[in-house]
C-alpha positions in Angstrom: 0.0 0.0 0.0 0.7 3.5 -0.6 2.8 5.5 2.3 0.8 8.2 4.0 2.1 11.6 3.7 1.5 15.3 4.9 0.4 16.8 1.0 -2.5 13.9 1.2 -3.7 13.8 4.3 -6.3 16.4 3.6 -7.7 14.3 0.5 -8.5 11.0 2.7 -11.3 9.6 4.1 -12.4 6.5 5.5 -15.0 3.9 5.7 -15.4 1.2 8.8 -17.2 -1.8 8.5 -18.4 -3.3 11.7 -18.9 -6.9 10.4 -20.1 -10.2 12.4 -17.0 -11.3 12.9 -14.6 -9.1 11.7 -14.2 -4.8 11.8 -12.4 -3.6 9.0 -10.9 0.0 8.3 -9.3 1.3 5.5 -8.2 4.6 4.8 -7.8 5.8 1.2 -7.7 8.8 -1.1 -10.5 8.6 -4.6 -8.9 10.4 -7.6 -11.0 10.5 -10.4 -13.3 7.8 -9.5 -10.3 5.5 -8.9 -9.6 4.0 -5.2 -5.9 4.3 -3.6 -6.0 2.2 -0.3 -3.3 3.6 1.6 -4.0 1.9 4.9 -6.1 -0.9 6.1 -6.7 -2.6 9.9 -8.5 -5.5 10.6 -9.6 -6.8 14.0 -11.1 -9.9 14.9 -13.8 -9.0 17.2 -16.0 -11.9 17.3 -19.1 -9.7 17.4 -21.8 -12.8 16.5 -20.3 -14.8 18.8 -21.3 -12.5 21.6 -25.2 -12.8 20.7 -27.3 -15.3 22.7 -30.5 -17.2 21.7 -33.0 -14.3 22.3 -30.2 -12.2 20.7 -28.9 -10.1 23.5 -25.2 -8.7 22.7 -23.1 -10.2 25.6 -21.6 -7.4 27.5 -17.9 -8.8 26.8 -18.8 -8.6 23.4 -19.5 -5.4 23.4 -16.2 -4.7 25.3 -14.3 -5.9 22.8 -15.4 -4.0 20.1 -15.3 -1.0 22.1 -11.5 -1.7 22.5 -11.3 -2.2 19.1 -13.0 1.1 17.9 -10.7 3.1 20.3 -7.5 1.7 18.7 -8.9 2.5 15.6 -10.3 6.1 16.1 -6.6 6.2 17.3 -5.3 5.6 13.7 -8.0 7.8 12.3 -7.0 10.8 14.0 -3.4 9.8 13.6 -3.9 10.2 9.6 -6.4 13.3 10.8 -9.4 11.9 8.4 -12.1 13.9 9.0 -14.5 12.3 6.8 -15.5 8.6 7.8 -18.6 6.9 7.7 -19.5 3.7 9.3 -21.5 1.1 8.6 -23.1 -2.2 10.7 -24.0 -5.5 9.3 -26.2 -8.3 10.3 -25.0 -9.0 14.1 -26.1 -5.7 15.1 -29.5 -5.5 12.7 -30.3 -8.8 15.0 -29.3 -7.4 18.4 -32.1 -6.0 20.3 -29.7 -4.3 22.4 -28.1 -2.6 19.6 -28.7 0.7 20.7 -26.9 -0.3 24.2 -23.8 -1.1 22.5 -23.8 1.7 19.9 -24.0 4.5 22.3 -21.0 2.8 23.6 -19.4 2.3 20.6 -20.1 5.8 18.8 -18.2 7.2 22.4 -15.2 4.7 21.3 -15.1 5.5 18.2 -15.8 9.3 17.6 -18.2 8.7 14.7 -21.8 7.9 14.2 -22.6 4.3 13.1 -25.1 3.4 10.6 -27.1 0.1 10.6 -27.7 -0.8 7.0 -29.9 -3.6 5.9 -28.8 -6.7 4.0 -30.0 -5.1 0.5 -28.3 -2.1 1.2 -25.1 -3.7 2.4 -25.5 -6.2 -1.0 -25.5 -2.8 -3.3 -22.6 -1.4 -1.4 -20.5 -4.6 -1.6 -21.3 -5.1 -5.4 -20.4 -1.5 -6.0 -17.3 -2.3 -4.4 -16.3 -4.9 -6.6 -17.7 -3.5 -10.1 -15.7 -0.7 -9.2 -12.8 -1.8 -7.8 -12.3 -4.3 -11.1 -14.1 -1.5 -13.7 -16.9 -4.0 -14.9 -18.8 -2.4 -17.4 -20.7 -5.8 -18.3 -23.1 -8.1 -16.6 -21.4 -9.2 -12.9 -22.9 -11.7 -10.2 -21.0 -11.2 -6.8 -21.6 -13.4 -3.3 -20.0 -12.2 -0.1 -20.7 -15.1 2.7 -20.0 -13.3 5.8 -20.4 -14.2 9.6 -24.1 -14.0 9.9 -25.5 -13.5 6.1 -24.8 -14.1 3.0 -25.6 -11.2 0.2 -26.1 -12.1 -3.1 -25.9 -9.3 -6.5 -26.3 -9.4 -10.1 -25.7 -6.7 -11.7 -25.0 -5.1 -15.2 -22.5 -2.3 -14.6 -22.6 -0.9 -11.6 -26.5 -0.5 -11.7 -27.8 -3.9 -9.5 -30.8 -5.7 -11.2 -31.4 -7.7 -8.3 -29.5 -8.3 -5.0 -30.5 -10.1 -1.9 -29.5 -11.0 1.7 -29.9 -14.7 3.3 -29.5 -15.4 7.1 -26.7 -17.2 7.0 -23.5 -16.9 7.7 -19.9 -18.8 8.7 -20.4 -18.2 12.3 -24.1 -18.4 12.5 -24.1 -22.0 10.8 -20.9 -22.7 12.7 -23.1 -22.7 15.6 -26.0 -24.6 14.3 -24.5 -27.3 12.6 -20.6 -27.9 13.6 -20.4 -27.8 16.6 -20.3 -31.3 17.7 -17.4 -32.1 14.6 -17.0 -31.8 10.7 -18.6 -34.8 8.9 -20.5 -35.7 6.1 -23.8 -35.3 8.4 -23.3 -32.0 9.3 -21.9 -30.8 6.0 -25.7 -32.1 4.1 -27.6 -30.7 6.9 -25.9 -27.0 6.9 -25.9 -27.5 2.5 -29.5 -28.5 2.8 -30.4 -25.3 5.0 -28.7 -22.8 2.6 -30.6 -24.7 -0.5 -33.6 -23.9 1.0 -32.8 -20.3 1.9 -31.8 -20.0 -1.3 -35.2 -22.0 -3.2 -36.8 -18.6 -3.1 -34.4 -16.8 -4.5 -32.5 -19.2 -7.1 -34.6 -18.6 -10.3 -33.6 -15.4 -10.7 -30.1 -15.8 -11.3 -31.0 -19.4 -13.0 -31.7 -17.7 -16.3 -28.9 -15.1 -16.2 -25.5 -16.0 -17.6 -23.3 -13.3 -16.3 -19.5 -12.4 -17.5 -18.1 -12.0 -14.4 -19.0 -13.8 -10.8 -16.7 -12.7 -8.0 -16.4 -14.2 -4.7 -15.4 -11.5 -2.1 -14.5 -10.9 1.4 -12.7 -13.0 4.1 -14.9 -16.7 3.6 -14.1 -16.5 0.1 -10.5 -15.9 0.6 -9.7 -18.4 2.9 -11.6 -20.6 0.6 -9.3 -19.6 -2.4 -6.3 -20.8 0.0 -8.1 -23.7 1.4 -8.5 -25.5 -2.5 -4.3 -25.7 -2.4 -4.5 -28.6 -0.8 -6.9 -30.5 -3.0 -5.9 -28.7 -6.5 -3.0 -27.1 -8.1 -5.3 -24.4 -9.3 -6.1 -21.9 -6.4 -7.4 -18.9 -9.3 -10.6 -19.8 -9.3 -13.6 -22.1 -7.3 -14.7 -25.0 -8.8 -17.7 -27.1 -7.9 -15.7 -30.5 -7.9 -12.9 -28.9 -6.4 -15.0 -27.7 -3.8 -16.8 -31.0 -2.9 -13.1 -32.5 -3.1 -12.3 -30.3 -0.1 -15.3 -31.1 1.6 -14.1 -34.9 1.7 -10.7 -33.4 2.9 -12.2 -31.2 6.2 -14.2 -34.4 6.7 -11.0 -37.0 7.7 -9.3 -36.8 11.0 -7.7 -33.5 11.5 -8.8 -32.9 7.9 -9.3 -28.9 9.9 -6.6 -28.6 11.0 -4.5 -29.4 7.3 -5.9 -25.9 6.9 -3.1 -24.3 8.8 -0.5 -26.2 6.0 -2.1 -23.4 3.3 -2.3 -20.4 6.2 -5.5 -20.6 7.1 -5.3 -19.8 11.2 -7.0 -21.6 13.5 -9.6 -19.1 14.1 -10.9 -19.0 10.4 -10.4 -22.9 10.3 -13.0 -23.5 12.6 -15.7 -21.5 10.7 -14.4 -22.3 7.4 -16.7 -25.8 6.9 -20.2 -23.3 7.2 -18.4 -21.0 4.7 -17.9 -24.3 2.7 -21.2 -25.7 2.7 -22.7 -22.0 2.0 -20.4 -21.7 -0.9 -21.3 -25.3 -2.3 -24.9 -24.8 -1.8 -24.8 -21.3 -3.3 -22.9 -23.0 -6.3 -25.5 -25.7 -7.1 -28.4 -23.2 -6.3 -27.5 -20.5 -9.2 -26.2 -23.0 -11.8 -22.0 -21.1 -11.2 -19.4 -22.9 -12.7 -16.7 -20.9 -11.1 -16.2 -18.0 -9.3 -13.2 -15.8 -9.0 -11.6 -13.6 -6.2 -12.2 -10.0 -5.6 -10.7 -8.7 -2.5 -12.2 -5.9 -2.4 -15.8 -5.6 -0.9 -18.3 -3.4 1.5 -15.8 -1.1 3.0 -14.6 -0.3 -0.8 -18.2 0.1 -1.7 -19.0 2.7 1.0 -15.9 4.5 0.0 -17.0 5.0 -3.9 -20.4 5.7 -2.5 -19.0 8.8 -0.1 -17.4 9.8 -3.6 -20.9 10.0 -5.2 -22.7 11.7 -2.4 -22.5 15.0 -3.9 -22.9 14.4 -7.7 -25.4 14.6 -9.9 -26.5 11.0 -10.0 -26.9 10.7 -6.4 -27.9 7.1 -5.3 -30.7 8.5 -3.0 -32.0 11.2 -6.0 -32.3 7.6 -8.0 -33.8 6.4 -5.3 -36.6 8.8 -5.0 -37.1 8.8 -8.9 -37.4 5.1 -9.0 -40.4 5.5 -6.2 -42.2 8.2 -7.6 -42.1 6.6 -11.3 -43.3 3.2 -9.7 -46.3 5.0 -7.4 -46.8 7.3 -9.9 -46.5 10.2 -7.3 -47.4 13.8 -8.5 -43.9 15.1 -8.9 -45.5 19.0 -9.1 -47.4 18.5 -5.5 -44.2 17.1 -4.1 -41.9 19.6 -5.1 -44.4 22.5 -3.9 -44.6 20.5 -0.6 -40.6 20.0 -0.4 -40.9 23.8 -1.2 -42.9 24.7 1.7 -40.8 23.0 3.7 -37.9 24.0 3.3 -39.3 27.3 3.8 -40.7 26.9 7.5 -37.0 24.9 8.1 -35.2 28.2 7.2 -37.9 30.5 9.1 -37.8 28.5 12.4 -34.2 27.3 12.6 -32.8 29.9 14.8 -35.6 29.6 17.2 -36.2 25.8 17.1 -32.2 25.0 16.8 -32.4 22.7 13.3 -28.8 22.9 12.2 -28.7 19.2 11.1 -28.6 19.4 7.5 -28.8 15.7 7.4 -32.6 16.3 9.2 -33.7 18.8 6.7 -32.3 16.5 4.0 -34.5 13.8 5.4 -37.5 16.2 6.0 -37.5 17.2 1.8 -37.3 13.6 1.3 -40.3 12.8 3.3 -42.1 15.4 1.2 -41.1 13.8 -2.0 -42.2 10.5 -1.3 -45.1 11.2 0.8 -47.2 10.7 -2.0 -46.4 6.9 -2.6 -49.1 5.0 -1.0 -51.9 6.6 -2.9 -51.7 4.0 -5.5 -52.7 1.3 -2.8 -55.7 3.4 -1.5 -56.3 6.8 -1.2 -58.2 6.4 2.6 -55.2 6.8 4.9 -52.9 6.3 2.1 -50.3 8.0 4.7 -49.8 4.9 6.3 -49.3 3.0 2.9 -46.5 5.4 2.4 -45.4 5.0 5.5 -45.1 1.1 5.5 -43.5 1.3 1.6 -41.0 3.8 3.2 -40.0 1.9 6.3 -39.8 -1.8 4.5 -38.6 -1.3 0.7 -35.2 -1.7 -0.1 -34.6 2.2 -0.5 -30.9 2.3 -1.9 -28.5 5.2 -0.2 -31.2 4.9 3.4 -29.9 3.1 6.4 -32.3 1.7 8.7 -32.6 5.0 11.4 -33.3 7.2 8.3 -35.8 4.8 6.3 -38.0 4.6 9.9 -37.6 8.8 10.2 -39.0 8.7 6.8 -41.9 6.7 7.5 -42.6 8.5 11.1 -42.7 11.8 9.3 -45.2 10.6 6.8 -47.5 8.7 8.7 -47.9 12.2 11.2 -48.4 14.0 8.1 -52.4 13.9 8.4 -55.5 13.4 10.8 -54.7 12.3 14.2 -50.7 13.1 15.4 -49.6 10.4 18.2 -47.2 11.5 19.9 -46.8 9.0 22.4 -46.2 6.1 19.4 -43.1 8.3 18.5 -40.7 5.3 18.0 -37.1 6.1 19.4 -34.3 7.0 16.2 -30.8 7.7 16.6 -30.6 10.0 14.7 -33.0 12.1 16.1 -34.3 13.2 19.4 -38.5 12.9 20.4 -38.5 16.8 21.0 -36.8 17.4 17.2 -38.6 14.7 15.5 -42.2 16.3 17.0 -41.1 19.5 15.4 -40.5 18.1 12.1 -43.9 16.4 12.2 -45.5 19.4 12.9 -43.6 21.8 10.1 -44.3 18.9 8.0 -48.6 18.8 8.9 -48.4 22.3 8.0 -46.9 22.1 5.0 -49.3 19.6 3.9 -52.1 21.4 5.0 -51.2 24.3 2.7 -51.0 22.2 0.0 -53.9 20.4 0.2 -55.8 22.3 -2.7 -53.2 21.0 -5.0 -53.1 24.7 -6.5 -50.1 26.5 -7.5 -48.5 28.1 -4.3 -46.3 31.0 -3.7 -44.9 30.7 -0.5 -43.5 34.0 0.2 -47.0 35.0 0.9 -46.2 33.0 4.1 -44.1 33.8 7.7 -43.8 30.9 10.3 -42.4 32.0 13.7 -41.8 29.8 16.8 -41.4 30.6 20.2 -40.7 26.8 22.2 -44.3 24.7 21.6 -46.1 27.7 20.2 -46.5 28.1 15.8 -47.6 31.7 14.9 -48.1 31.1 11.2 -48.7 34.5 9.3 -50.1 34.7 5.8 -50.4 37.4 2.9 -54.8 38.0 2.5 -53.5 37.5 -1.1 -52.8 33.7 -0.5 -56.4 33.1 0.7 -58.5 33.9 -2.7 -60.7 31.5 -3.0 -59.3 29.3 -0.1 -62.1 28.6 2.7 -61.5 25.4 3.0 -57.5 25.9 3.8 -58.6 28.0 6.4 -60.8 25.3 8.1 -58.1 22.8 7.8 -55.9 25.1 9.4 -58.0 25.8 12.4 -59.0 22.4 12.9 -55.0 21.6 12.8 -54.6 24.2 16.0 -57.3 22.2 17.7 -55.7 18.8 17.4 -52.5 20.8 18.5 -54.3 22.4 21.5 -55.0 18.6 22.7 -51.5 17.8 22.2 -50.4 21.0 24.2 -48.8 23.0 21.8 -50.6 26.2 20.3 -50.9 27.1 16.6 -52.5 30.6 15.4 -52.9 32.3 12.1 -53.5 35.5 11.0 -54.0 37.0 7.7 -52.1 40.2 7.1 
């Protein structure tokens, strides 16, 4: 790798990935769309391993990653990144104690931590691969990880369909090695992963790909492991594969592992990763897979790259939605419009500095629209439930349920008490946003053209004085109603809203 120096610290960044069993940094500078890793750190943490049956995180486990996060927020400030972002796989999308261990681990590490969902973390690992090897053409790309196993096919780097299946090295470890490696528990894990994989399979049956890439540290070990049963180690074979199997299966056929360097903690999880890969093999009709070492952290990397450009995963995002709901792109944008407006007029008062919030806040206005295609009677819970449980590509999982709790308090009765707790934002700040949101929506209810500078929202702690030009109320009666009958609902909630036409 490339030597850090003084004239490029102030180009790098840094992505994290906070995997099931392994955390991964690497630090790197983007030139032109092309990745320079100038330095990586890996740390076996052993995060699944730390999760019980009801899917507690043990508090050792969490320990240990905290010690691990320090040592690496160490390095960070060491090469003074300032931008690094942070993502969390499928350990801590199962935890129930999550939030526990990330306030722990955000005061370890310096940095917020997203959780992303499998389909998110698929995308991101294919988009480090197609990137990383500059595929133009059709690609397939499997990543079997600690606790899941994401699956992409893609064409480019646009994904056509990618997926995420519940198991893992570790996870089936667990389940069906650990009394010994035989022939039993080899068909029983294979069987399992078939059937995870039987809903699944017939998309890729059909597709005949150019390139299919095995990637991150399963994969690897497996690329090693095939030494000993085959003089070719560039690519995985079915038969080579199933020759390995019969290998791991004789006495101390495991620990043969360490003559090829495997150590002896990937040895032990390496039959699961085995079975996966042999099941996944047979499932989507591969006759070989090659190596790609580079994977999710390289994927969030290119994406941090792309943030800021023109074709913006998110702005595909929200296109892709309002084309498939057919959402009325003129009422959302006069919605986003309005505001943005109240944001700018109450920001001072109400302290909404997060530009990440407002973001989010637009965004809910964009795509508020989406569940009127399912039914127009409370279609704000449609678009609530589409928001919180599609696979919405550049969301993590705090900001796809803030999407969703803004929408579904957009109309008739607000419940406050049901506020579900989000990171990323606190109950006081998110009640805010509901309410500039309501209003907005209310004054946009006639679906007629609006000109908002014919409107002044102050604040003053729970009370909303909303001032509007007499101009704006041609012709508007009903507005009006809905506006007073807003301030009631508010009244019950204990906040005040008043209007005045000036």
């Amino acid at each position: 790798m490339t030597s850090l120096n003084a004239d490029t610290q102030s180009e790098l960044i840094a992505a994290l990935d906070l995997g099931s069993n392994s955390f991964h940094l690497i630090i790197a500078r983007l030139n032109a769309g092309k990745l320079e890793p100038l330095h990586k750190v890996k740390h076996r943490v052993r995060l699944r391993a730390g999760l019980n049956k009801a899917n507690e995180l043990s508090y050792e486990a969490m320990l240990r990653a905290a010690s691990s996060l320090k040592e690496m927020s160490a390095t960070i400030k060491t090469h003074q990144i300032k931008k690094c972002r942070v993502v969390a796989t499928h350990t801590l999308r199962e935890a129930v104690n999550r939030n526990a261990f990330l306030s722990l681990a955000e005061y370890s590490l310096g940095f917020p931590i997203e959780i992303i969902s499998g389909s998110e973390e698929a995308r991101l690992i294919y988009q480090g691969v197609v990137r990383s090897e500059e595929i133009k053409d059709s690609c397939l790309v499997v990543d079997i990880g600690g606790g899941s196993t994401e699956i992409v096919l893609g064409e480019g780097t646009d994904t056509q369909y990618r997926d995420s299946k519940n198991m893992g090295c570790i996870s089936f470890t667990e389940r069906y090695f650990s009394k010994g490696v035989n022939q039993k528990s080899f068909k029983r894990a294979e069987v399992s992963a078939l059937q995870k994989l039987e809903q699944c399979s017939h998309h890729f049956r059909t597709s005949h790909p150019n390139k299919v890439f095995a990637t991150s540290g399963t994969a690897k070990a497996l690329f090693k492991a095939i030494g000993l049963v085959s003089e070719t180690t560039d690519h995985l074979e079915l038969n080579t594969l199933l020759k390995l199997q019969h290998l791991l299966c004789q006495i101390d056929g495991v620990s043969k592992l360490s003559l090829v360097g495997i150590d002896e903690a990937r040895a032990m999880v390496l039959p699961a990763g085995l079975a996966i890969m042999i099941a996944l093999m047979k499932s989507l009709n591969l006759t070989a897979l090659t190596f790609c070492s580079a994977a999710l952290r390289e994927g969030v990397l290119f994406e941090m790259e792309q943030q800021n450009k023109q074709g913006d995963t998110r702005l595909r995002t929200r296109q892709h939605l309002q084309r498939l709901y057919n959402v009325d792109r003129r009422q959302a944008q006069q919605i986003a419009e309005t505001c943005e407006l109240f944001w700018h007029q109450t920001s001072k008062s109400w302290s909404l500095t997060s530009t990440k919030l407002k973001t989010l806040l637009l965004e809910a206005a964009y795509l508020y629209e989406v569940g009127q295609q399912i039914n127009v009677t409370d279609f704000q819970q449609h678009s609530a439930y589409i928001l919180a449980n599609s696979d919405l590509a550049g969301y993590n999982q705090d900001e796809q349920l803030l999407l969703s709790t803004i929408v579904i308090g957009a109309r008739k009765r607000f419940r406050r008490r049901r506020l579900p707790d989000i990171r990323i934002i606190s109950h006081k700040m998110l009640t805010r946003l509901i309410r500039l949101f309501r209003l907005a929506v209310i004054l946009n209810n006639s679906r007629q053209p609006l000109v908002i500078d014919l409107l002044s929202l102050q604040v003053d702690g729970r009370e909303m004085m909303l001032s509007i030009d007499k101009q704006f109320f041609l012709e508007q009666d009903v507005t009006m109603a809905d506006l007073n009958k807003e301030s009631s609902v508010m009244a019950n909630l204990g906040y005040t809203l008043s209007c005045q036409i000036v």
